[in-house]
C-alpha atoms as one frame of an Amber mdcrd trajectory, in Angstrom:
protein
   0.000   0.000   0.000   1.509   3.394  -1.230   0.008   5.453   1.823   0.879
   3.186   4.721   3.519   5.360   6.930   5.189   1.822   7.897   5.988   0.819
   4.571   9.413   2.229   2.873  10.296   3.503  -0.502  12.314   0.445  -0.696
  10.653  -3.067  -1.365  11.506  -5.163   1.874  11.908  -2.493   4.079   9.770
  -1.460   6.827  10.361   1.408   9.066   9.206   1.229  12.902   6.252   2.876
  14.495   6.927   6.163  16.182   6.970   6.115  19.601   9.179   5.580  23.002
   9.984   2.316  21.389  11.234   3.506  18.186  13.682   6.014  20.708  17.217
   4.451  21.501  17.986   4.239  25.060  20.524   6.729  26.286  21.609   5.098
  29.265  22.367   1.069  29.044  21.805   0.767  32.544  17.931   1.454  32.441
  17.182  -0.394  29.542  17.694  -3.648  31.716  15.334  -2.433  34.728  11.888
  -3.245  34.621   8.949  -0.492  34.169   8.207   1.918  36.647  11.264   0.927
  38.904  14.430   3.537  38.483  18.510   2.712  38.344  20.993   4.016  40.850
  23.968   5.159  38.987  27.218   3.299  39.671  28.805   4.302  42.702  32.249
   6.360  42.619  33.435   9.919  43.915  30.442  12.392  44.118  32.382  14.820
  45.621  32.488  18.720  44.075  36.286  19.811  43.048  35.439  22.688  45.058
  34.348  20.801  48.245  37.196  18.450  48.180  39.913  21.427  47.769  38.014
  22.991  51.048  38.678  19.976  53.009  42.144  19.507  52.086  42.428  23.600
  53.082  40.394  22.692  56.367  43.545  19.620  57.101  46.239  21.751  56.031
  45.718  24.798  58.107  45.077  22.285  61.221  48.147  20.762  60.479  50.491
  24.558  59.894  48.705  25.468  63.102  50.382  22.432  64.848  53.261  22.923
  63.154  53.487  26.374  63.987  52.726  25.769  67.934  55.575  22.910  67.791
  58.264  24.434  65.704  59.153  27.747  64.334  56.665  27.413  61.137  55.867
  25.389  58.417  57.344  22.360  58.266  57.485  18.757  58.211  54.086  18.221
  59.390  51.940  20.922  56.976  54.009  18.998  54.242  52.602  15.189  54.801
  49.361  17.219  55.782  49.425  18.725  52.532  50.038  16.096  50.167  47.443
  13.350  51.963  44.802  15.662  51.785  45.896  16.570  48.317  45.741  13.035
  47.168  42.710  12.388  49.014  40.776  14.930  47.473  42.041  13.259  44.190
  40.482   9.793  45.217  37.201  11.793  46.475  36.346  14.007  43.783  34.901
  14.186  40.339  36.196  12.789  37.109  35.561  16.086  35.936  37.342  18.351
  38.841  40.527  16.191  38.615  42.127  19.350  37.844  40.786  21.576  39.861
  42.597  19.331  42.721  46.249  18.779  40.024  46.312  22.680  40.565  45.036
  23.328  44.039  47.962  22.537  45.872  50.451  25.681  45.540  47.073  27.761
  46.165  46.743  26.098  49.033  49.822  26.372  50.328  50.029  30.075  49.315
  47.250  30.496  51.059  48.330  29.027  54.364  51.628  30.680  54.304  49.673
  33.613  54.182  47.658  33.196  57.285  50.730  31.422  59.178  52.529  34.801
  58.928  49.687  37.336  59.023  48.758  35.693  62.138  52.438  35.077  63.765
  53.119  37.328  66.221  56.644  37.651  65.618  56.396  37.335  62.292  55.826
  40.439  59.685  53.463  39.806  56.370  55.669  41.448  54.061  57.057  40.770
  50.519  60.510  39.132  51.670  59.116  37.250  54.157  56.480  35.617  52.350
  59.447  35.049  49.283  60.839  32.891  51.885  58.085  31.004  52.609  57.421
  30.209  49.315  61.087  29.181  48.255  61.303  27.088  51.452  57.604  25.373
  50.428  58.636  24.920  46.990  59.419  21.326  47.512  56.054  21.305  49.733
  54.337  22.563  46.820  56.319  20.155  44.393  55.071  16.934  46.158  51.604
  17.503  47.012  51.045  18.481  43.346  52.782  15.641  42.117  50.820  13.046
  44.214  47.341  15.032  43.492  49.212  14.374  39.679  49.837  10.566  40.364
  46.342  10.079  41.915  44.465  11.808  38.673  46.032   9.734  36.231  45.749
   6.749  38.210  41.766   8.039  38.003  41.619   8.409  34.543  43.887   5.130
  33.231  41.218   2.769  35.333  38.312   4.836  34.772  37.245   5.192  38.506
């Protein structure tokens, strides 16, 4: 029949009714549940780039604050605290904010160097001063951003 909307203008060939049949299924994981009863996503990191960055702030300015009250400033201790929470915030976060935490850590340790000497009491917050905090936390810097580095790629090879 020349007016049926299911035949084709090829002999053989029929096309499929319109419909929410005819549409292909964007997600392969809810074309296997039955009607009416929804999917949970596969689990993994749900965590915001932003969020996990906050945290890591949140453990590294405990841990410059200990340092501080133990030793004469930054050292050992805001270091370790640093890079764990760096690569932590790696394992927690987003496939998507993976960078957000590769470039976090010499913000955040900016940032704390900042505070440690603007709220020092012997300390001064002034342009040589915090030079010297950042050439001293260069290595600091170096290794948290290079385990937040490791962590991401690890994260992206296997997909997690």
């Amino acid at each position: 029949m020349p007016g049926d909307p299911r035949r084709s203008a090829h002999p053989g060939e029929q096309r499929r009714p319109a419909g929410p049949q005819a549409a292909p299924a964007r997600d392969a994981r809810r074309t296997s549940a039955p009607a009416g009863r929804r999917v949970e996503p596969a689990p993994g990191p749900r965590v915001h780039g932003a969020v996990a960055v906050l945290g890591a702030l949140v453990v590294t300015l405990l841990a410059a604050g200990l340092d501080s009250f133990l030793g004469s400033g930054l050292g050992l201790l805001t270091v370790v605290a640093l890079t764990l929470s760096s690569a932590a915030a790696g394992l927690v976060t987003r496939r998507r904010d993976l960078l957000t935490i590769v470039v976090a850590p010499p913000l955040l340790y900016v940032f704390v160097a900042v505070v440690n000497v603007a709220l020092a009491p012997a300390a001064t917050l002034s342009l040589p001063s915090l030079a010297t905090l950042l050439v001293r936390g260069f290595p600091a810097m170096g290794i948290a951003t290079g385990a937040a580095v490791v962590v991401a790629l690890f994260r992206l090879a296997t997909r997690r």
